[in-house]
Structures are given as structure tokens and as C-alpha cells.
N, C-alpha and C positions, 0 to 999 in steps of 0.2 A: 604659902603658895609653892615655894620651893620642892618642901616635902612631897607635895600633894601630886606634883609633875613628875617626882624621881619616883614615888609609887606607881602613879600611874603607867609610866617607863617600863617597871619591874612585870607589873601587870600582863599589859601588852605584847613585851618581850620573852614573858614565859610561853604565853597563849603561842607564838609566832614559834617561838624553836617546839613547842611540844606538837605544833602541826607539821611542822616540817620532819623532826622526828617520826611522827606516823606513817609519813610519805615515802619515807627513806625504806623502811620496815616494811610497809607496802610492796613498794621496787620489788626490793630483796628477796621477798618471799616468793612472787614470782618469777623472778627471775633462777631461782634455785629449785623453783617445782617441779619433781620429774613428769616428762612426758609421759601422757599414759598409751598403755599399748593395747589394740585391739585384738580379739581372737576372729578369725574368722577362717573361710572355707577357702580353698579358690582351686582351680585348673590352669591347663594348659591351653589355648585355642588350636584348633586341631585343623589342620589341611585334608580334606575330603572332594572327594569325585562324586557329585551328585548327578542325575536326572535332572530334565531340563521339564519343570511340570506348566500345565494348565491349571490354575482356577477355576470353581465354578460351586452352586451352591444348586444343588438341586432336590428333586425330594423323592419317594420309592412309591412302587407303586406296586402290587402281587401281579407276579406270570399271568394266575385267573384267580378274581374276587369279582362276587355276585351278590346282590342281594336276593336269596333264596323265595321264590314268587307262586304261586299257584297260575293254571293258563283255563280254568274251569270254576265255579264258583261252586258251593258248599258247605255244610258245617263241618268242624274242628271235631273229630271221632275219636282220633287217637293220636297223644303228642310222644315219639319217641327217639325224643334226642336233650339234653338238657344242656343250658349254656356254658358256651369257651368250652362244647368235645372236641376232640380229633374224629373226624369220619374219614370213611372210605368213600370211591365214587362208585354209586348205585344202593350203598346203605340209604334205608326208607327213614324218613324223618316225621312226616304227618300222614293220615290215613283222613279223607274224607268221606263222609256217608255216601253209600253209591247204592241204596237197597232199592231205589226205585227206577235206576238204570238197570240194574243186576236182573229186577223182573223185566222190564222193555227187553230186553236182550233175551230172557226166557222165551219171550212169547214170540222174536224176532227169530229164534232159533227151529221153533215148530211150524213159522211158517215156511223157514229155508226149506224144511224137512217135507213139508206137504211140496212146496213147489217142485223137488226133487223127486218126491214120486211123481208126482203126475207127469215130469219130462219124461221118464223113465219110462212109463205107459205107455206115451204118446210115439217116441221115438220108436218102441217096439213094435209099432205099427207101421205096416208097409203105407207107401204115400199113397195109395189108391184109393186106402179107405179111409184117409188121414192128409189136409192139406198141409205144405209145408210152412204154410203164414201160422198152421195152427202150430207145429213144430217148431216153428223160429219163436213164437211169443210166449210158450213154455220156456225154453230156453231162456230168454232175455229175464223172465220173471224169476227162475230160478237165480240167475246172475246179482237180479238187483236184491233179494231178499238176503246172499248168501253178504253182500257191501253192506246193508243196514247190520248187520250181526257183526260183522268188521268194525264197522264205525261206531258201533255200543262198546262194543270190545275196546276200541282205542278211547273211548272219553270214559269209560270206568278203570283203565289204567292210570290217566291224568287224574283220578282222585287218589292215588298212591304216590306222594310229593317224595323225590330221592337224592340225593347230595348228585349233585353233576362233574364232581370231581373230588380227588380228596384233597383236604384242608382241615381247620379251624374256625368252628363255629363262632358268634357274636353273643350278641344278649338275644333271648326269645321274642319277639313282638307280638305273639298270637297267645290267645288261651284257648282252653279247651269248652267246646260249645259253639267258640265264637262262629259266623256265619261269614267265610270270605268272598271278596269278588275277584274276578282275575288281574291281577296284577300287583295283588296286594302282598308287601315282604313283608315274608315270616321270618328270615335270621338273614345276617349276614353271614358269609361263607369266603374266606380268604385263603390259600394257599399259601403257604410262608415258607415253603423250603427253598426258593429261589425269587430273586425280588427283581421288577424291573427301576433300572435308576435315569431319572428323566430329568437333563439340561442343555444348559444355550451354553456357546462361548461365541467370539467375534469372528467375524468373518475372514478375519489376518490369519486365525489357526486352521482354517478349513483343507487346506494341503495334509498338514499335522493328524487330524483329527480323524482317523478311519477306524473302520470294523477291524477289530482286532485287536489294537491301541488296549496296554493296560492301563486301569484308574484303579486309585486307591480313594477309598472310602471313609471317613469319619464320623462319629454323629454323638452329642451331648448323651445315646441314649448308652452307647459303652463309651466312654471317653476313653479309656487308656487300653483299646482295640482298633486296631487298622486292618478292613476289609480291603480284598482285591478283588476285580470284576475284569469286563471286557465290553468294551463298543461292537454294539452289533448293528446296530443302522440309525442313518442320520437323514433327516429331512431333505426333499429335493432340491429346497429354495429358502435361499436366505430373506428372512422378514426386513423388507423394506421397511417401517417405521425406525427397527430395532437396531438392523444390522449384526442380526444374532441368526447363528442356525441354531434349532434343534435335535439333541442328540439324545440315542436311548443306549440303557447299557443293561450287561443283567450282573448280577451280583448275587453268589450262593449267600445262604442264609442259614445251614445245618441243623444250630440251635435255636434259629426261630426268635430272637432277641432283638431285630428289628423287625417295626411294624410298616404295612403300608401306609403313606402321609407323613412320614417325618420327612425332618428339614436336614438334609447329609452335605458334609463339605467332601465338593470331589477335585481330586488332581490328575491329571490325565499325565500319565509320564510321555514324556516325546522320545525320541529317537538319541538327537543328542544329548554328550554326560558335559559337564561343566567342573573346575577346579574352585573349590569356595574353602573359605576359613569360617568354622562354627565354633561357636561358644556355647552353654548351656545358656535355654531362655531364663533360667534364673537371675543369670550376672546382669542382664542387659537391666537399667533403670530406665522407664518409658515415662517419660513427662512433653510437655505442650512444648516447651519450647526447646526441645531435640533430646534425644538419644543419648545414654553414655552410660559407659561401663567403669570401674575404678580398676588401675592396669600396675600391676605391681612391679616396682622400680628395685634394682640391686642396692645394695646390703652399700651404705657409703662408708668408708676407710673409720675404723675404729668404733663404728653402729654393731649395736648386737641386736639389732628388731631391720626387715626393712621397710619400706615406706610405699604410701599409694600416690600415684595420678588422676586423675578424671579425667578420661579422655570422651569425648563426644563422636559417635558411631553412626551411621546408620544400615539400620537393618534391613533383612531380606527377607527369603521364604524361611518357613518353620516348619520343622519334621522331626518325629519323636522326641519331643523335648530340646530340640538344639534349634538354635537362629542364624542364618546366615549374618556376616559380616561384610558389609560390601565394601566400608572406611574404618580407617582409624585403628584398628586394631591387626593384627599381623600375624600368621603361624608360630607357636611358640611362645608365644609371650603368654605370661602368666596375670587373667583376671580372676576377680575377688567374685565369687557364686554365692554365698550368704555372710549376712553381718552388713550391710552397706550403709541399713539406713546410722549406724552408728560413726562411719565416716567422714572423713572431711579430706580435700586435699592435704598430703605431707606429713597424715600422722603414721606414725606407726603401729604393725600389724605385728600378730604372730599369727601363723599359721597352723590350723587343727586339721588332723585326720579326721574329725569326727564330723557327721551334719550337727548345723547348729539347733538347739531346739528350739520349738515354733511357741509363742507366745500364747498363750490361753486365753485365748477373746472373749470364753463364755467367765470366767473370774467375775465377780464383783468387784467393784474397786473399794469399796470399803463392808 
């Protein structure tokens, strides 16, 4: 029984130091592991005098877009324009049949011509042997035959359909044969060298808000392009439901890159400039439950790496890639612009000249 206790003793007592042992060695190993150092990007937050702007999201609209219509009914004779041309205004676009107006208007022509002699006769006769009821009804006859020849004439023009301005054609809607009736679009016809841009802001800016006022323009359709325009006239009356006026502005177009109907962020620059700290939108981390950037802290006494914070921010307007700073962050101070998600408070950085490279999302992972 003896043995059997001081065995089991021996047992227990090894199991006990050799755990403890492990623990030790554990510690140790952590305790002795260098800290690792992260590469990343960062700047300076810069002190800038900005414009004091407007918001607003609105959408463009063409100076003049038609959809291209006939005002006389007809068959499709001749189609000469094919779609998305550039026309001119008065280039002809469709040709309708007009062969049995062209004759009406023949035979409308010959009796102008009869009724004109015979006034011709009539007047050359002294009134004695000629009354002037007979004179005046020659006259009036000649008058109205010479309007039926006018008015053939003006409805076998309207079968000569012509661009009313120049632009940029749509898709075709008509074929050739087809039989139209008045009113019916044959293209769409858009003008795109100069856009009109139509929105609301609040009743509070309407002081702010006048003809002349620049606005800068943005739109998903060039993203990394900023158009400028001008406010040319704004609604008499503010929309009671809304408490919004409406505003129009125009906007060159040169390239023709936007279209009428997109959805454009506008900022209407005000009068007064303001003093802001911006950072690049890069550095700022956007999450639910607030703002924060990683704000790089000096080099402590005998550290050869230095070290980040996370400081929590919030932000303001955004213009060409940078954020306003409205907290937390300061002129001068140096934040981290890429590498963050590898971050934690306290570790240590080193910093690269270089941008970091962007991860390859289309990769397979295995």
C-alpha cells in the first residue's frame, strides 16, 4: 500500500510540474514575441478654406428634346436619317406621299390662273359696261383660289418632316410604308450640348439661392468629373406641402457625356468661404456606431516603429476625394489612408511612400 501511494505520488507529481512547466514556457514565449510592425500609408490633415455649399440631388433635362411628330397623316415614302445621327435644324428626316395633294394643287393652280384672267378682262372694262359687284366678285374669286393654292402648298410641305433644331437622334419608331396619323413619334430628337439641371433645396437658403450662384455638378455617369453651371431661374413660390422651392440651372455639356434624365448630385457654392481640416476619404473608417480614423502618435523614447490611436471623428462635406473633419482630429496631425483594416489600437506602424496594393477579389480562394 505504501509503494503504491509513493507511486502514485511520483505520478501525479510529474503530470503537476510537467503542466506547470508548459505554462511557464507559454509565459515566456509570449512574453519575448516581437511585436509586429504594420506597413501602411498615411498623410497629414490639411487646414483648407472651403465654399460654404448647398445640397441637392436633381436630375438634367436638354435646353430642347422632342419627340419628333408628324401634324398631317400619310404613308412612310422616304426614311432619311438612321439612329443616334447628329442633325442639323431644317435637315429633312421622312418624306411623305403627297402625289395627290401635288395634283389638288395642279388643278388649284389653273383655276387661280382662269380666275386671274377673267379679273383681268373684267377690270379692263370701263364700269359702264361692266358693274362693280361684277368687278368686286371676280376679284374676291381670284383671291380665294390664289389661298386654296397656299394652303395645298402649306399641307404638302407638312409631308416633308425636318429636325426643328439641331441635336441627336434616338432609336427610329417608324418603318418605311408605314401609314402615320398626326401625332404619332417618329424619333426622339435631344439637343445635348447644353443641359438644363432641375432641383428643390429649403426654404432657409432661398436668400442664398439666386441667378447666377455657381453649382457644381456630379453624376455616377463620369464619376471622377466635376461640372460647373449656373442658376438661371427659380420658382415664384415655395411648395407649401414640401417647403422646398424649385430651381433650374443650365450646365455646358461640350462632350455630350451626359444625358437628359440622369440623377446628378448638385452643390450650389454660397457666398461665404469657411476654415475646415480635411483628411483623404480614404483614412475615415465608416461604421454604425460612429466614425474614426487611426491617428499616428510620436515615436516613444527608445521605440524604433511609431504607434497608432483610434480616435473617433465626425465627418462633414466631401469634395474631390477629401472629408471634412468637424471632431477629433486636428491640422497636422498625421492619419493612417490605407492598411487600417490590419490595425488595432497601440500597434506599431511603419510607414510607406508607396499606395498599398488593393487585394484581388476576383481570385479563387482555392
Amino acid at each position: 500500500m505504501l509503494v503504491m501511494l509513493i507511486g502514485a505520488g511520483v505520478v501525479f507529481g510529474g503530470v503537476y510540474g510537467f503542466i506547470q512547466f508548459k505554462n511557464m514556457k507559454i509565459a515566456e514565449f509570449f512574453a519575448n514575441m516581437p511585436t509586429p510592425v504594420i506597413t501602411v500609408t498615411t498623410t497629414e490633415a490639411a487646414a483648407q478654406t472651403w465654399d460654404t455649399t448647398v445640397p441637392a440631388v436633381g436630375t438634367l433635362r436638354a435646353l430642347n428634346g422632342v419627340d419628333v411628330t408628324t401634324s398631317v397623316s400619310g404613308q412612310v415614302q422616304k426614311i432619311l436619317f438612321e439612329s443616334g445621327q447628329t442633325v442639323k435644324a431644317g435637315q429633312t428626316l421622312v418624306i411623305l406621299d403627297s402625289d395627290i395633294l401635288q395634283a389638288t394643287r395642279d388643278a388649284a393652280k389653273a383655276e387661280s390662273q382662269l380666275a386671274e384672267a377673267n379679273f383681268e378682262r373684267v377690270s379692263a372694262l370701263k364700269l359702264g359696261t361692266v358693274s362693280q359687284a361684277r368687278v368686286d366678285e371676280n376679284q374676291f374669286a381670284l383671291a380665294a383660289a390664289k389661298a386654296r393654292v397656299a394652303a395645298l402648298n402649306a399641307e404638302i410641305a407638312k409631308k416633308t418632316i425636318t429636325a426643328p433644331f439641331d441635336g441627336v437622334l434616338g432609336i427610329r419608331q417608324i418603318d418605311l410604308g408605314q401609314y402615320l396619323q398626326p401625332g404619332v413619334a417618329i424619333v426622339n430628337l435631344q439637343n445635348l450640348e447644353s443641359l438644363r439641371v432641375e432641383f428643390s433645396v429649403g426654404q432657409r437658403d432661398i436668400r442664398e439661392i439666386v441667378p447666377g450662384r455657381e453649382i457644381r455638378v456630379t453624376s455616377d455617369v463620369v464619376p471622377d468629373k466635376v461640372f460647373t453651371g449656373e442658376i438661371t431661374s427659380l420658382e415664384p413660390r415655395v411648395d407649401r406641402a414640401t417647403g422646398v422651392i424649385g430651381v433650374e440651372a443650365t450646365l455646358p455639356n461640350p462632350d455630350g457625356v451626359l444625358r437628359p434624365g440622369v440623377f446628378v448630385n448638385v452643390e450650389v457654392n454660397l457666398a461665404d468661404k469657411r476654415d475646415v481640416v480635411v483628411v483623404p476619404d480614404s483614412s475615415v473608417s465608416y461604421n454604425l456606431y460612429g466614425d474614426f480614423v487611426y491617428v499616428v502618435e510620436p515615436k516613444a523614447d527608445g521605440a524604433e516603429h511609431p504607434t497608432v490611436k483610434r480616435v473617433v471623428v465626425e465627418s462633414g462635406d466631401r469634395r474631390d476625394g477629401n472629408v471634412v473633419i468637424k471632431s477629433g482630429v486636428n491640422a497636422g496631425e498625421t492619419v493612417v489612408t490605407s492598411g487600417q483594416l490590419k490595425l488595432s489600437p497601440g500597434m506599431q506602424i511603419a510607414e510607406s511612400d508607396e499606395p498599398m496594393e488593393k487585394p484581388d477579389v476576383t481570385a479563387q480562394p482555392y
